[in-house]
N, C-alpha and C positions, 0 to 999 in steps of 0.2 A: 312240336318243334324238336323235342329232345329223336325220337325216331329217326327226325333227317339229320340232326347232327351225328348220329351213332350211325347211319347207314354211308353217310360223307365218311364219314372218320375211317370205317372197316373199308372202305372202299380204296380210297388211299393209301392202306397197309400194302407193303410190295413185299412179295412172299418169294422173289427170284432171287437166287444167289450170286449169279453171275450172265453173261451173255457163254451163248453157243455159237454166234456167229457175229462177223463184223464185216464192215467193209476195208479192205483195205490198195490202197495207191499210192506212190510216192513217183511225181508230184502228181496234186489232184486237181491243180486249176482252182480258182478263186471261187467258180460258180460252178454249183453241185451238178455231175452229169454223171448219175449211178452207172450207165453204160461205159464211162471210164478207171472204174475201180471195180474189183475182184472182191466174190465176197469168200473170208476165210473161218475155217473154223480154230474155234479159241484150243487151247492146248486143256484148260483145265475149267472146271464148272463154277470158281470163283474169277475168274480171270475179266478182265476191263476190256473195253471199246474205248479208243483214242481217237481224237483228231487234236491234230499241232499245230498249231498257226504262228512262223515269222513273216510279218511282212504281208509278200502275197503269195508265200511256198506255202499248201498246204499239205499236209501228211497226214494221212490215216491208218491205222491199224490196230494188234492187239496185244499187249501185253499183262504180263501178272500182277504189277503195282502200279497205282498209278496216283499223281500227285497235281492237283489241279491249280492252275496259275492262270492269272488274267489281268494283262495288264495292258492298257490302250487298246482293246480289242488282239493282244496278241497272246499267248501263252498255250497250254495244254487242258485240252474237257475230257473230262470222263464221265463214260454211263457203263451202265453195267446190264440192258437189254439187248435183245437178239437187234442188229443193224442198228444202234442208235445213234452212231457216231457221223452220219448226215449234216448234220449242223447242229445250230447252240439254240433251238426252239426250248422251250419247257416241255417236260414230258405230262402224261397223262395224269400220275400223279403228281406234280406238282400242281397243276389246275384243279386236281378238286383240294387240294389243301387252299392255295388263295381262292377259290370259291366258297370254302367254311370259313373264312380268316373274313373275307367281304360280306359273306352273310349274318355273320356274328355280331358286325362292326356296326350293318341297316338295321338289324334288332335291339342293337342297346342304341342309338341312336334315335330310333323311332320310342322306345320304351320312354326315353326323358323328356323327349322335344312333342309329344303326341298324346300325352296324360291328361 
């Protein structure tokens, strides 16, 4: 058990600094069509991936700070990998963290209820 939680765990370390490239459009339309946005390169190798959502105007692009808000489904995401500013999916990393977080959860579960 301990092996797959130490291989979960290092797996999930994200060793990127910043995005190199993003998409960006202003406006993007409600529903994602990458053939209507341009992909741009970031200016600096810490630098953010945006998308802005009022309403139903969306806006994507890149800037240097970024400060994340979410409110009714509207505010500002940031990620910080090459094109991730697509939508608001969970990234790669964040799934295998809630898959150690779920598997953690069926082992001490089964450990009390299975004795």
């Amino acid at each position: 058990m301990l092996p797959i939680v130490i291989f979960i765990f290092i797996s999930s370390i994200d060793v990127s600094y910043g995005a190199s490239s993003c998409y960006s459009c202003n406006p993007c339309g409600t529903t994602w069509n990458p053939a209507a946005a341009q992909v741009i390169q970031t200016s600096t190798i810490n630098d953010y991936c945006r998308k802005t959502v009022t309403g139903t105007l969306v806006v994507k692009d890149s800037v240097s700070t970024c400060n994340p808000v979410n409110v009714l489904n509207n505010g500002v995401y940031c990620c910080r990998t090459d094109l991730c500013n697509t939508g608001t999916r969970c990234s790669l990393k964040m799934s295998s963290i809630l898959y150690l977080l779920f598997y953690s959860l069926w082992k001490i579960y089964s450990y009390y209820y299975y004795i």
